[in-house]
C-alpha positions as CSV (number, residue, x, y, z in Angstrom):
1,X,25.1,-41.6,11.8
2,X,23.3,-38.5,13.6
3,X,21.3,-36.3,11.7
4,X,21.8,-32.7,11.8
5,X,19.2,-30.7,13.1
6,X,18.1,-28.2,10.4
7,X,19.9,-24.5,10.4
8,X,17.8,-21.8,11.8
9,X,17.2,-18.9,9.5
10,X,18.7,-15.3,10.9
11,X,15.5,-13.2,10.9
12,X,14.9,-10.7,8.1
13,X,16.6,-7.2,8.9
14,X,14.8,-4.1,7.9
15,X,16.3,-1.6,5.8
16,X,17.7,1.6,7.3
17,X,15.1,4.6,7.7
18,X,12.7,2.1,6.4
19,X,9.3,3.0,8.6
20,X,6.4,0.7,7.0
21,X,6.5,-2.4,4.7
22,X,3.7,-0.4,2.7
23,X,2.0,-1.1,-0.2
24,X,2.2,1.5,-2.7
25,X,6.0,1.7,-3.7
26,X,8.3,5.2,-3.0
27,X,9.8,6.2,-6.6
28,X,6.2,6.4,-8.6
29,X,4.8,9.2,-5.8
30,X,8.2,10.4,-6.0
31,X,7.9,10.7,-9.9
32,X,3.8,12.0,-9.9
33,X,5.0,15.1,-7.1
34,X,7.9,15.9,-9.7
35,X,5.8,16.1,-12.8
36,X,2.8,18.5,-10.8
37,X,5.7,21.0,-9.8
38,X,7.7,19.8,-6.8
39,X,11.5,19.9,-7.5
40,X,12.5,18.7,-4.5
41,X,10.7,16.1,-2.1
42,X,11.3,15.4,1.7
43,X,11.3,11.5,2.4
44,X,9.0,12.5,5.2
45,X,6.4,14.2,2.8
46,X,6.7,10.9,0.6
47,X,5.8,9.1,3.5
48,X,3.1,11.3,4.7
49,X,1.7,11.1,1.2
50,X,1.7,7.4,0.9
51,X,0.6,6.7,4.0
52,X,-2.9,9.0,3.3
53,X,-3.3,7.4,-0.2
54,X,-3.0,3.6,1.6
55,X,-5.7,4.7,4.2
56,X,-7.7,6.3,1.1
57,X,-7.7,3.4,-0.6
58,X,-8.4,1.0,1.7
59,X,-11.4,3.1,2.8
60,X,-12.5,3.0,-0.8
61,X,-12.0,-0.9,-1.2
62,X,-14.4,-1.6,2.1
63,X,-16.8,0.9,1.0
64,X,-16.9,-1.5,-2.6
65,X,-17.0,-4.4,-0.7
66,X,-20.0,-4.0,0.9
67,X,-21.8,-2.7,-2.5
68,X,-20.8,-6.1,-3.7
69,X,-22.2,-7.4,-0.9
70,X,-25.1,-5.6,-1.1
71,X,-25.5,-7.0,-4.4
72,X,-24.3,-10.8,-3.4
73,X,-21.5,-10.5,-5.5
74,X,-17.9,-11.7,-4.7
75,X,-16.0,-9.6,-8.0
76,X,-15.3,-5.3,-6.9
77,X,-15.2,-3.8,-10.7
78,X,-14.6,-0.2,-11.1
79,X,-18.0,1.1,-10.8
80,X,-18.1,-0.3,-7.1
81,X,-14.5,2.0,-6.8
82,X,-17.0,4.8,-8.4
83,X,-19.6,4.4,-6.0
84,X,-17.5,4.3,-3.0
85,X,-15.5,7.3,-3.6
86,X,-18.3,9.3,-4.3
């Protein structure tokens, strides 16, 4: 008896207008722009938005790192976050 080779998995398809597997998820900006005022929010200005917080943030974790560094330790707490985004 011949064994079946294994079946190939079809690759993952992105959703439609999808532009970044980001981390910071759509509907909780969405939400925060509606409660400061905005009735009405372009997916591009969501986008724009998310992408700017993702590059603040991961500016702010580096910038911790390397206090915790700096201190030979391996754990970022939230006065390291303090420190770097001062």
């Amino acid at each position: 008896m011949a064994k079946k080779a294994p079946a190939k998995k079809a690759p993952a398809k992105k959703a439609a207008g999808k532009k970044s597997d980001g981390y910071i998820a759509k509907a909780p900006i969405r939400r925060l722009m509606k409660k400061e005022g905005a009735n009405l929010v372009a997916a591009e200005a969501l986008d724009k938005l998310i992408s700017f917080l993702e590059g603040s943030a991961a500016t702010a974790t580096k910038e911790a790192i390397k206090i915790c560094k700096v201190d030979k330790r391996k754990r970022v707490t939230a006065s390291d976050i303090r420190a770097a985004t001062r």
